[in-house]
DODREN-869708 format. One record per residue (C-alpha): residue number from 0; residue in three letters; x, y, z. Coordinates in pm, 1 decimal, always signed. Layout:
BEGIN
NUM:ala:X:Y:Z $
...
! end
This chain:
BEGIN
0:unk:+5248.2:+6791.4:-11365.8 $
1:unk:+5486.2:+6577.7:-11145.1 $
2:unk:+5806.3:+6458.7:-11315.7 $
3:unk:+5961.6:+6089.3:-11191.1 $
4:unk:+6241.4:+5890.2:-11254.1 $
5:unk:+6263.5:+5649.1:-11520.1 $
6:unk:+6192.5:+5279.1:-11496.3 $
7:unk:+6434.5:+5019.6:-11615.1 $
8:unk:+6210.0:+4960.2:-11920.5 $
9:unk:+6210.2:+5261.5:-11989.6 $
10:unk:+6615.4:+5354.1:-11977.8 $
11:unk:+6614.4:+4984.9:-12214.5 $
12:unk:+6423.0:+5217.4:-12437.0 $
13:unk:+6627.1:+5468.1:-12424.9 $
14:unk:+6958.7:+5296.9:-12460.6 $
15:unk:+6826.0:+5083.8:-12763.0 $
16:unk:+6729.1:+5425.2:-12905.4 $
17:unk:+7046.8:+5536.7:-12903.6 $
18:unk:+7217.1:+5202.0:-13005.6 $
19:unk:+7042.3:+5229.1:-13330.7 $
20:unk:+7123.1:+5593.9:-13397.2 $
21:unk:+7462.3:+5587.8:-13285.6 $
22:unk:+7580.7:+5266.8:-13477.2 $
23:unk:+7601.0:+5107.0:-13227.3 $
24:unk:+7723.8:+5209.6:-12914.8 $
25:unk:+7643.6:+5139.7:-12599.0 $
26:unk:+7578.5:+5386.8:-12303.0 $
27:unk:+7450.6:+5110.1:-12047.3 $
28:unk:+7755.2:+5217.5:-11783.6 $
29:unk:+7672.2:+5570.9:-11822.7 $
30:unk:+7269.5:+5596.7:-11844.6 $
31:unk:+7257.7:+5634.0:-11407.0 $
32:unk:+7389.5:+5946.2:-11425.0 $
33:unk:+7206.0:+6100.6:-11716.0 $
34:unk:+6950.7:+6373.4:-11584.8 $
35:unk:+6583.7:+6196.8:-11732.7 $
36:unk:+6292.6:+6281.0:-11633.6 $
37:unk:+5933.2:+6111.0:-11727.1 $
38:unk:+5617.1:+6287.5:-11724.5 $
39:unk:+5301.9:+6063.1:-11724.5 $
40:unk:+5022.2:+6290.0:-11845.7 $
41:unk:+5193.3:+6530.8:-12072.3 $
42:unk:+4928.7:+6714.0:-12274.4 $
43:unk:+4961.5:+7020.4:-12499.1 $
44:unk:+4649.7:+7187.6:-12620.9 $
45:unk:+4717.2:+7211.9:-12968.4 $
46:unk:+4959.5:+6934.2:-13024.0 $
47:unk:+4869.3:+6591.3:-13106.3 $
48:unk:+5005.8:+6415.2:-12872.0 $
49:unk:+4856.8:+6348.1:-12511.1 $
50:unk:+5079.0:+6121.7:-12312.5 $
51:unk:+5376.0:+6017.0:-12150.5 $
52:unk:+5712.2:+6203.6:-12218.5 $
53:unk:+6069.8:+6120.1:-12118.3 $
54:unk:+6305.3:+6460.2:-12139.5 $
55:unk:+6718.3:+6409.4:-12122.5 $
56:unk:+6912.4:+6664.6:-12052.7 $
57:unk:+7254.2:+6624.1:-12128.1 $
58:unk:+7544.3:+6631.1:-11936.2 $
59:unk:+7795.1:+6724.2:-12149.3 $
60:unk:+7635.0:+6988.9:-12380.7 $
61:unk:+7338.8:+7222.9:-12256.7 $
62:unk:+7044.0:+7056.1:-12420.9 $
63:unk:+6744.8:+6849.7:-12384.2 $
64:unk:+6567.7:+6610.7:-12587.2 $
65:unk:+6238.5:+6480.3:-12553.0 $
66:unk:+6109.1:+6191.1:-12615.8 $
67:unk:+5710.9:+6019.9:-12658.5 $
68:unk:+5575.2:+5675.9:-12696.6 $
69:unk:+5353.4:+5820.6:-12995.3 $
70:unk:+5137.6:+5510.8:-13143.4 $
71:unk:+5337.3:+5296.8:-12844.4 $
72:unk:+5652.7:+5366.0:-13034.6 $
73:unk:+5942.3:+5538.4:-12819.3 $
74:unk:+6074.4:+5790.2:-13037.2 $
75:unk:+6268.4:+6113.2:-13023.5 $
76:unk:+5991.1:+6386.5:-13034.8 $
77:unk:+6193.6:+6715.7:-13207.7 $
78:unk:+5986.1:+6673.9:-13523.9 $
79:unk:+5633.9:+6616.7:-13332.4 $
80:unk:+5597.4:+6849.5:-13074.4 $
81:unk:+5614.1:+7250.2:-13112.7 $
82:unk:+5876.7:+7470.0:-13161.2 $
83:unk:+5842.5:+7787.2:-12968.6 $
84:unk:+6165.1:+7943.4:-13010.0 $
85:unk:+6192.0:+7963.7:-13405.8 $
! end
């Protein structure tokens, strides 16, 4: 599985994401330097979901979040995909 960079569509998706969960704000200036990574063909065997993925990892705490376009929604994916650390 090859990872890529974003398109501009999708880093809109991503900021308007964040605009509505964050009351606002706007990260437009800052998004270039944000580590993201999309992966077209993401597919885990016993998940539902079989797609594209967009992972952030962020560059001021040491996390990631990951993100799918689940029923061509963008949407942060912590409640869809596994856990394997709990």
């Amino acid at each position: 599985m090859k990872v890529r960079k974003p398109t501009k569509a999708e880093k809109k998706e991503l900021l308007e994401y964040y605009k509505r969960y964050t009351g606002g704000d706007d990260f437009s200036d800052e998004i270039d330097e944000w580590y993201i990574g999309v992966f077209e063909n993401y597919y885990y065997g016993h998940s539902w979901y079989h797609g594209k993925i967009l992972v952030l990892v962020n560059t001021h705490e040491p996390y990631a979040e990951t993100f799918t376009w689940a029923d061509g929604k963008f949407d942060r994916a912590d409640d869809k995909l596994p856990h394997f650390c709990e």
